[in-house]
C-alpha positions as CSV (number, residue, x, y, z in Angstrom):
1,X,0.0,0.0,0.0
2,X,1.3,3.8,-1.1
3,X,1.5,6.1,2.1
4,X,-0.8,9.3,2.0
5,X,2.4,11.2,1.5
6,X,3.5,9.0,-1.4
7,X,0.0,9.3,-3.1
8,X,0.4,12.9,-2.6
9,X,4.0,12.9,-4.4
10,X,2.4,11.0,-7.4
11,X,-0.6,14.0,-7.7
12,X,2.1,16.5,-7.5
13,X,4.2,14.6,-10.4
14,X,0.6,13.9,-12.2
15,X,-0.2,17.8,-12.0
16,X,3.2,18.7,-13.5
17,X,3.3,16.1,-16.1
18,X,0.2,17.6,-17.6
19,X,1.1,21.3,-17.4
20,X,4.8,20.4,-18.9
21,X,2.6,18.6,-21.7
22,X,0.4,21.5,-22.0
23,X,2.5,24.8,-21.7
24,X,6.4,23.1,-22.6
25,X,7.4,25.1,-19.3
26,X,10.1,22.8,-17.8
27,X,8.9,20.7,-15.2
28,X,11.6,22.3,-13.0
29,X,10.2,25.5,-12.6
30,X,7.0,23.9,-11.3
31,X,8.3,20.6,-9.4
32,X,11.5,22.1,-7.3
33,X,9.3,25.0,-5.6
34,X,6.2,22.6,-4.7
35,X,8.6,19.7,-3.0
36,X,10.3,22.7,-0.9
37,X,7.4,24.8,0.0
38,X,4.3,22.1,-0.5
39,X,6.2,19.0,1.0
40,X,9.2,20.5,2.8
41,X,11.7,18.9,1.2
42,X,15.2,20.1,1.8
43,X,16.3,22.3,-1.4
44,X,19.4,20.2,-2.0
45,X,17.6,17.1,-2.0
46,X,14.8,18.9,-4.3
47,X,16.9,20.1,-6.7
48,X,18.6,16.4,-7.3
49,X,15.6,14.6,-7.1
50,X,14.1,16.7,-9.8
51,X,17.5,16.4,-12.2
52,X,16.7,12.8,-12.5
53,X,13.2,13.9,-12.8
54,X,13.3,15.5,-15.4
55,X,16.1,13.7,-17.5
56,X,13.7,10.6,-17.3
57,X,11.0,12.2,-18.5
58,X,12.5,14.6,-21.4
59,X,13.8,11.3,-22.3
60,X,10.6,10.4,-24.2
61,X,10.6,13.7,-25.6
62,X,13.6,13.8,-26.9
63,X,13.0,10.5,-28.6
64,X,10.1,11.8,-29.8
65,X,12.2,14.9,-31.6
66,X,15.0,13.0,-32.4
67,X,12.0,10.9,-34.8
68,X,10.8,13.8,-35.8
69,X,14.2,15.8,-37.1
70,X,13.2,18.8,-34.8
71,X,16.8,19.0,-33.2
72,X,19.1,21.0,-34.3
73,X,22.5,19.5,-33.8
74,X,24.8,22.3,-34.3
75,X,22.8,24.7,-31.6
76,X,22.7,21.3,-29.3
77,X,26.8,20.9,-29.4
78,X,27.0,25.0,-28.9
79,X,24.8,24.6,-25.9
80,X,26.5,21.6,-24.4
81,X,29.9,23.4,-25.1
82,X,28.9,25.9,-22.3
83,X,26.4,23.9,-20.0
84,X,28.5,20.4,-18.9
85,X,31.4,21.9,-18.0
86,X,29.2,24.9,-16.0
87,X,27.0,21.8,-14.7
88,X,29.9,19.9,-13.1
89,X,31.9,23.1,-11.5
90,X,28.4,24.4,-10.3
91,X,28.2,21.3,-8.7
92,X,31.3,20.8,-7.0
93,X,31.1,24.6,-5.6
94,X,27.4,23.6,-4.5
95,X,29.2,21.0,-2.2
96,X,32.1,22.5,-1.0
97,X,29.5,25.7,0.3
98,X,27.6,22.8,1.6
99,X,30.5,21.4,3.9
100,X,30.8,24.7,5.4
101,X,27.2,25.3,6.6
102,X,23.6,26.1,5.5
103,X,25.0,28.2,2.8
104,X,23.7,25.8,-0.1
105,X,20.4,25.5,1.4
106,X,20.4,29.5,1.7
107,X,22.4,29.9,-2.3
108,X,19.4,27.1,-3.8
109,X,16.5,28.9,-2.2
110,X,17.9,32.5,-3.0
111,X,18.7,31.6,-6.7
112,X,15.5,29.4,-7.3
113,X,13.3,32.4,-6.3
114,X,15.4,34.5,-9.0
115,X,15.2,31.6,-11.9
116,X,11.3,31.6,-11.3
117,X,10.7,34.9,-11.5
118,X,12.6,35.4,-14.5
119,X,10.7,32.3,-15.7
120,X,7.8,33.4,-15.5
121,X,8.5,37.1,-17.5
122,X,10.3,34.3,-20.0
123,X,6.8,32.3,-20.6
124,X,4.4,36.1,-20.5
125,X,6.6,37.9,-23.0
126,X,8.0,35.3,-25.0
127,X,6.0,35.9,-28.3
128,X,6.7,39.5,-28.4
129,X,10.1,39.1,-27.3
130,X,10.9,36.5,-30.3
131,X,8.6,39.3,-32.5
132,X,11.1,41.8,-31.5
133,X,14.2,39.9,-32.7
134,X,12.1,38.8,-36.0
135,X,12.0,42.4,-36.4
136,X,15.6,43.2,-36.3
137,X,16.5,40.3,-38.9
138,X,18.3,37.6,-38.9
139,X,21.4,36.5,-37.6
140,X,23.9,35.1,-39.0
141,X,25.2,31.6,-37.3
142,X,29.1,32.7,-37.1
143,X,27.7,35.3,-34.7
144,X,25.5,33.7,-32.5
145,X,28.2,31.4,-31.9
146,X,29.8,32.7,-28.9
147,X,26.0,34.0,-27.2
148,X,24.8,30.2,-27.6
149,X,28.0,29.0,-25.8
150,X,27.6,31.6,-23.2
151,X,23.4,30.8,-23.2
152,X,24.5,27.0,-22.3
153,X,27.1,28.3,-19.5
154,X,24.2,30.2,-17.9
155,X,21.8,27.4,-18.6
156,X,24.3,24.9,-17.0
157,X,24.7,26.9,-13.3
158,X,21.3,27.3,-13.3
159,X,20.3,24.1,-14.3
160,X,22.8,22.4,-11.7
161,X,22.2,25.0,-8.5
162,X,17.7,25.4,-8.9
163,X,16.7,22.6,-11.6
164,X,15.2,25.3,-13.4
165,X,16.5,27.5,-16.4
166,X,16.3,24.7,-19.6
167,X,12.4,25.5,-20.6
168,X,10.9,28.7,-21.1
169,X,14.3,30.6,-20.5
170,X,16.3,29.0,-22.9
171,X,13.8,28.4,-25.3
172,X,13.4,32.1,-25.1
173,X,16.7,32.9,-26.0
174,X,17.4,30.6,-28.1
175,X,14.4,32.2,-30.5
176,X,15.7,35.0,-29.7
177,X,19.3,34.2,-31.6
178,X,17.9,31.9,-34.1
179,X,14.5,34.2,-34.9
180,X,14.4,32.6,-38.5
181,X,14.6,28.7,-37.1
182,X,11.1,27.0,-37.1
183,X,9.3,26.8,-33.0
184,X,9.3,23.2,-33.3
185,X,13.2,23.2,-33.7
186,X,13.9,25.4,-31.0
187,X,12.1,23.5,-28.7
188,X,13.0,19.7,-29.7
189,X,16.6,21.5,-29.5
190,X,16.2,22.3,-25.9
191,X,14.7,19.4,-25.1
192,X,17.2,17.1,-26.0
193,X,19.9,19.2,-24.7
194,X,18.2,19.4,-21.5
195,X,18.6,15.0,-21.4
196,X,22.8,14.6,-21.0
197,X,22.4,17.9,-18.8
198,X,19.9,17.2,-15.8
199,X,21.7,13.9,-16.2
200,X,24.9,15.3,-15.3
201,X,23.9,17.8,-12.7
202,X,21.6,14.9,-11.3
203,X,24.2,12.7,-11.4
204,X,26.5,15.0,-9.4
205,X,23.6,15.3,-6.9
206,X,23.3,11.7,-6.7
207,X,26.6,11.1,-6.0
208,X,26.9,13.4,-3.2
209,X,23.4,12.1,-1.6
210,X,21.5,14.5,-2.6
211,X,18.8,12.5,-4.4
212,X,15.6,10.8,-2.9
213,X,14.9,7.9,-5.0
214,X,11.7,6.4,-3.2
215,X,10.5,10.3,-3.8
216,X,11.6,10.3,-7.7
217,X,9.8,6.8,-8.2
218,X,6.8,8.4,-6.9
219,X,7.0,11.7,-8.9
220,X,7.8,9.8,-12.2
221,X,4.7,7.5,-11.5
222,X,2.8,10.4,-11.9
223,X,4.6,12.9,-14.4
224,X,4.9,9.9,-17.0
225,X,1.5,9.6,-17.5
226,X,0.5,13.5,-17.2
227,X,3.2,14.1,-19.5
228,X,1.2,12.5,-22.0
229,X,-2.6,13.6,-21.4
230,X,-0.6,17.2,-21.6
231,X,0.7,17.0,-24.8
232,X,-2.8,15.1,-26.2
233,X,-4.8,18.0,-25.0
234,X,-1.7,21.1,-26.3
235,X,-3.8,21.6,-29.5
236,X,-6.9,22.2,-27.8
237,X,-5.6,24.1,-24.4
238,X,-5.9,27.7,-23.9
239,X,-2.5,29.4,-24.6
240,X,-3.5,33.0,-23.7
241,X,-5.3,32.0,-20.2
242,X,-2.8,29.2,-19.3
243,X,0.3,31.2,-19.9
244,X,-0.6,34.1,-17.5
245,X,-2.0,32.0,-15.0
246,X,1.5,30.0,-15.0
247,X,3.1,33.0,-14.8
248,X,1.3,34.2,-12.2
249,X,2.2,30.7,-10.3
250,X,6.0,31.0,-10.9
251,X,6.3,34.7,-9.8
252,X,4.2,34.0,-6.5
253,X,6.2,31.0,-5.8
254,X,9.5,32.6,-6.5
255,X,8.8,35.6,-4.3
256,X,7.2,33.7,-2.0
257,X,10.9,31.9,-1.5
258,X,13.0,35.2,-1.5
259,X,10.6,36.3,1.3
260,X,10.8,33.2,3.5
């Protein structure tokens, strides 16, 4: 028999698999803050359970864009370029703050509440932010070189120290520097980076206990399947309601962890 608590993990999972599968946000943004300030889960042992979280579950969507030529290669080795090498030094800093005190908890908490924030002015303004860059023209590849590297570096710290930063950030930006590359590239693009990168910063987390696998089973047991339902019902949901109230969700939640 499931506990109450582990029913509850499995809703939580179930009610983030369906929004990723709805809105594309990444699941980070959603999952970290509810298992710190819904479940009380300490914010190192969030942020590596949902690393594994959410490289298990992008899996299949990467799979899915990898079928379905929506990756762009040369932007995914760009991004990895910068994020991997960011993801394992962010790591290793993470612990060595964390042998000297509450500091990690008090870094996590203090940079999650910024990464939400920003995530949720990422997912409002995205269209007219991408309009914007449309506007100014296109860019040429040899130029956006160096700003995709740099966009993984950023992506990689943030990735590694909150779990959040790989959706509707980097799917922002990325439009932003490739304004003439279809959606549906961007995205499988970021998806499929995102894979080898929570699995690296989740990996790090694993290895120095920072991951709750009886808590990841449960989440998975219920993102899996909402995952899917999401994505069926994408066509038909809402964008211009859902997007403001999601916004609304990750700004409350990320000042509501700055304030605490």
């Amino acid at each position: 028999m499931l506990g109450h608590l582990d029913v509850m993990h499995i809703t939580a999972g179930l009610f983030v698999g369906v929004m990723v599968g709805l809105t594309g946000v990444g699941g980070g943004s959603l999952m970290t803050p509810l298992l710190v300030l819904m479940f009380g889960v300490n914010a190192k042992t969030a942020v590596g359970t949902d690393l594994l979280f959410a490289a298990v579950t992008k899996t299949v969507g990467s799979t899915v864009h990898g079928w379905r030529d929506t990756v762009d290669w040369r932007i995914f080795r760009r991004l990895a370029a910068g994020s991997i090498p960011a993801a394992l030094l962010s790591v290793a800093a993470l612990q060595g703050l964390g042998e000297i005190g509450a500091k990690a908890e008090h870094v996590i908490i203090v940079f999650l509440g910024c990464m939400l924030i920003l995530t949720a002015f990422a997912a409002l303004f995205q269209k007219r932010l991408v309009r914007l860059a449309r506007r100014g023209g296109s860019r040429h590849d040899p130029r956006a070189l160096l700003p995709t590297v740099l966009l993984g570096a950023f992506i990689g710290v943030a990735v590694s120290i909150s779990s959040v930063g790989a959706g509707a950030i980097g799917v922002t930006a990325l439009l932003m520097l490739y304004p003439n590359l279809p959606v549906s590239r961007i995205v499988g693009t970021d998806i499929v980076h995102a894979v080898p990168l929570a699995l690296v910063a989740g990996s790090g987390h694993w290895l120095y206990g920072d991951v709750d696998p009886v808590l990841l089973i449960s989440l998975l047991i219920g993102s899996i399947p909402g995952v899917i339902v999401g994505s069926l019902l994408s066509s038909r949901a809402p964008d211009h309601l859902l997007r403001p109230a999601l916004a609304a969700v990750l700004l409350f939640s990320g000042l509501k962890l700055l304030t605490s």
